[in-house]
TORGU-279514 format. One record per residue (C-alpha): residue in three letters; x, y, z; residue number from 1. Coordinates in nm, 2 decimals, decimal comma. Layout:
N
PT type     c1     c2     c3 seq
PT  ala      X      Y      Z NUM
...
//
This chain:
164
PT type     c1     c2     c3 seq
PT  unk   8,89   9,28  16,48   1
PT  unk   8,62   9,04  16,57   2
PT  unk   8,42   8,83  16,29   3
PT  unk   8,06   8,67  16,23   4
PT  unk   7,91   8,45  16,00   5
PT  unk   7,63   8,56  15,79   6
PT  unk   7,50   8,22  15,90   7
PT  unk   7,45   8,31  16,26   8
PT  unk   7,29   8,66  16,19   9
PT  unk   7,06   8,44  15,98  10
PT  unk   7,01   8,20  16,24  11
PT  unk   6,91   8,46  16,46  12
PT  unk   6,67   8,62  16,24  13
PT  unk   6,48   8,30  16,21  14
PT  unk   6,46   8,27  16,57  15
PT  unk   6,24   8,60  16,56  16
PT  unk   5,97   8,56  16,28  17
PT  unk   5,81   8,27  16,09  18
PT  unk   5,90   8,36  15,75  19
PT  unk   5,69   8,08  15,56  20
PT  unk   5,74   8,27  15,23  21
PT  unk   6,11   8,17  15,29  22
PT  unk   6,07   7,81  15,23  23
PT  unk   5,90   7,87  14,91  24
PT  unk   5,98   7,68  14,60  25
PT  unk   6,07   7,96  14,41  26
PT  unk   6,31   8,05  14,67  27
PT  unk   6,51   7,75  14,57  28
PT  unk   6,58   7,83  14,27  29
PT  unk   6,94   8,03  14,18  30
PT  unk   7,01   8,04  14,59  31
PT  unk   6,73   8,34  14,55  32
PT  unk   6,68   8,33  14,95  33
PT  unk   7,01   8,36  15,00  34
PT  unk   7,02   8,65  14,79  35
PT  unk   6,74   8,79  14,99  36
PT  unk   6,88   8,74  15,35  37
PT  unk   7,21   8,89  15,22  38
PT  unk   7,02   9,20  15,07  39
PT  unk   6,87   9,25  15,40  40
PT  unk   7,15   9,17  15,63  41
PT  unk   7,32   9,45  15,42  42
PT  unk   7,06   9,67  15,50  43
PT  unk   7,03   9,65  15,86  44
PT  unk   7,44   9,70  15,84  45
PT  unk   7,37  10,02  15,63  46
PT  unk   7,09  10,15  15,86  47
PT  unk   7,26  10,49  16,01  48
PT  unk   7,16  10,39  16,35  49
PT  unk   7,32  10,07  16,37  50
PT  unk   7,61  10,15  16,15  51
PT  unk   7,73  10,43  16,37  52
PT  unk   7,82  10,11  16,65  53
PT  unk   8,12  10,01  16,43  54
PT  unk   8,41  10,19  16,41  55
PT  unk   8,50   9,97  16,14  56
PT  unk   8,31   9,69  15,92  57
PT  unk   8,44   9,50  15,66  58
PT  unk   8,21   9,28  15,44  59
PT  unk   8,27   8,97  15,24  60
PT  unk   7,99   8,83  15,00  61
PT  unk   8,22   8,56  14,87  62
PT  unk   8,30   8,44  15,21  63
PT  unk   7,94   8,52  15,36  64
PT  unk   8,17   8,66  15,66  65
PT  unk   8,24   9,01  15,82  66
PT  unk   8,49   9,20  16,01  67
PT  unk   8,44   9,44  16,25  68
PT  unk   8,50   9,67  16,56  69
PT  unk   8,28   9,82  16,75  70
PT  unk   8,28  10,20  16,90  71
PT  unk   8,23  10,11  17,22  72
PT  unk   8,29   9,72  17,33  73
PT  unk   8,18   9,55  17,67  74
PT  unk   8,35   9,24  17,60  75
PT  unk   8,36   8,96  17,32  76
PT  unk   8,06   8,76  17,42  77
PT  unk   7,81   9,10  17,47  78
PT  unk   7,95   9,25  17,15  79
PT  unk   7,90   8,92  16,96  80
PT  unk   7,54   8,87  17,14  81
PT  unk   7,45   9,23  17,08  82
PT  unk   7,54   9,24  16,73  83
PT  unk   7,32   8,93  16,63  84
PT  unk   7,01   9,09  16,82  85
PT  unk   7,02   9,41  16,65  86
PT  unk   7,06   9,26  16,29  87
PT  unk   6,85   9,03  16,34  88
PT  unk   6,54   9,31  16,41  89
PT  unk   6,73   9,50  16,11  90
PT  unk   6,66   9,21  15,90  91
PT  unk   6,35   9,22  16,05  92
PT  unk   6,20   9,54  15,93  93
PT  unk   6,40   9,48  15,56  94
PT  unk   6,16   9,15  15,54  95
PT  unk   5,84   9,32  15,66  96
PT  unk   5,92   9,66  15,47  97
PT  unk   5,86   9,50  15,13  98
PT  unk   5,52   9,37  15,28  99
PT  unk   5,39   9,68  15,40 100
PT  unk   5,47   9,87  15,04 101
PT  unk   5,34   9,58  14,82 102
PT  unk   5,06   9,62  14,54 103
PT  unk   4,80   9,34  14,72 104
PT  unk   4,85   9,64  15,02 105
PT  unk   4,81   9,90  14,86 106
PT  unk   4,53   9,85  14,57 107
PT  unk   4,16   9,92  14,66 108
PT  unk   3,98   9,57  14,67 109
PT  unk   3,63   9,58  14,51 110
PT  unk   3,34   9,28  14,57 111
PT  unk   2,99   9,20  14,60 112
PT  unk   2,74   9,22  14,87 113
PT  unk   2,80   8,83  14,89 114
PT  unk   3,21   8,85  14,98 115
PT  unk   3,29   8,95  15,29 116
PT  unk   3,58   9,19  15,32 117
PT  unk   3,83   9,30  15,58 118
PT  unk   3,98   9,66  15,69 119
PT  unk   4,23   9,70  15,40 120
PT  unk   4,32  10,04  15,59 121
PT  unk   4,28   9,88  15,92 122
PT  unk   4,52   9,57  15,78 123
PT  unk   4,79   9,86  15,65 124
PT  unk   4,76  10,00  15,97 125
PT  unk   4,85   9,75  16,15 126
PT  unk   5,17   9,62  15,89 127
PT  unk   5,33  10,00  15,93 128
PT  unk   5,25   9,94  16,31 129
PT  unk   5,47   9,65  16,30 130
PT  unk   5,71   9,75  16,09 131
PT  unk   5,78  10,09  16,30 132
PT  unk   5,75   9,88  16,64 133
PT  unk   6,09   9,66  16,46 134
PT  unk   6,23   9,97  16,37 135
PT  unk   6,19  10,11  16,75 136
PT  unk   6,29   9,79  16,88 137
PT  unk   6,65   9,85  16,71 138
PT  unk   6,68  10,21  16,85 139
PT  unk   6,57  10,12  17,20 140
PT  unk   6,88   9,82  17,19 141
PT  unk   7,10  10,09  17,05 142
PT  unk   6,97  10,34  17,32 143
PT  unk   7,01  10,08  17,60 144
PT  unk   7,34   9,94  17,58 145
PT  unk   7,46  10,31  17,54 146
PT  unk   7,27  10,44  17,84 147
PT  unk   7,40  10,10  18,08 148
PT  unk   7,74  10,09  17,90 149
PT  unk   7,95  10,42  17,85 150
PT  unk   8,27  10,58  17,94 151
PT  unk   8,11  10,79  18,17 152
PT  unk   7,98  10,52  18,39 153
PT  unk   8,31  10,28  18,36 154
PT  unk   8,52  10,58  18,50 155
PT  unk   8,73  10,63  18,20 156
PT  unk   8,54  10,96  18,07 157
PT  unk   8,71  11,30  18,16 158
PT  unk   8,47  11,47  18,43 159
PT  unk   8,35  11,80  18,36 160
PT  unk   8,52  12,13  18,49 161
PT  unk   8,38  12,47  18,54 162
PT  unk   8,61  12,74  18,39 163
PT  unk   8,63  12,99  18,65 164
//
């Protein structure tokens, strides 16, 4: 069973998105960001898409460390490399999703002739539109190493007979 650091799934994930609201104060206090990045590194885990790649995963809070096996592995260094990329754009849409659903998004803004507003539909439009294109971007990874890495094309998949 190979292992990973929460560390270098976070490390990854910041490599992807400038995630100012991160470095907040507020963040600080009670290790609340680190509450946050495990929350969401638990939910790219649990998405059904990229949970079905493990045969087995074992998590440990208390160590910030996991355990697992993939269903289909290329080698130790793709695996690993693989891994981090798709939690990382799984972290990725659990950051955003909060974004797209909050209240500032969602309530109808009011003003005077003097303020000038923007699109809030246009705005929301375009937040779901990046949210979805994260959430595609984690299938198409899924879908890619499975279409250029099977059993089929390695040899080792039975061929198919025609019962006579």
């Amino acid at each position: 069973m190979a292992s990973m650091t929460y560390e270098e799934v976070y490390s990854r994930f910041f490599t992807k998105v400038e995630a100012y609201d991160l470095l907040s104060e507020r963040m600080d206090i009670d290790n609340v960001r680190e509450e946050f990045m495990c929350n969401w590194l638990h939910s790219a885990i649990y998405n059904p898409y990229i949970r079905k790649q493990f045969s087995s995963i074992e998590m440990d809070d208390i160590e910030s460390s996991f355990e697992y096996t993939l269903r289909y592995s290329i080698d130790d260094s793709a695996d690993k490399d693989f891994i981090l990329e798709v939690l990382s754009y799984g972290m990725m849409f659990a950051w955003v999703e909060p974004k797209v659903n909050s209240i500032t998004n969602i309530a109808q803004t009011f003003g005077t002739s003097d303020e000038k507003f923007y699109s809030q539909a246009a705005h929301l439009s375009e937040l779901r539109a990046l949210r979805d294109d994260m959430d595609r971007k984690v299938r198409s990874l899924i879908r890619d190493r499975g279409y250029l890495n099977n059993a089929y094309l390695d040899g080792k998949a039975k061929s198919a007979t025609m019962r006579g």
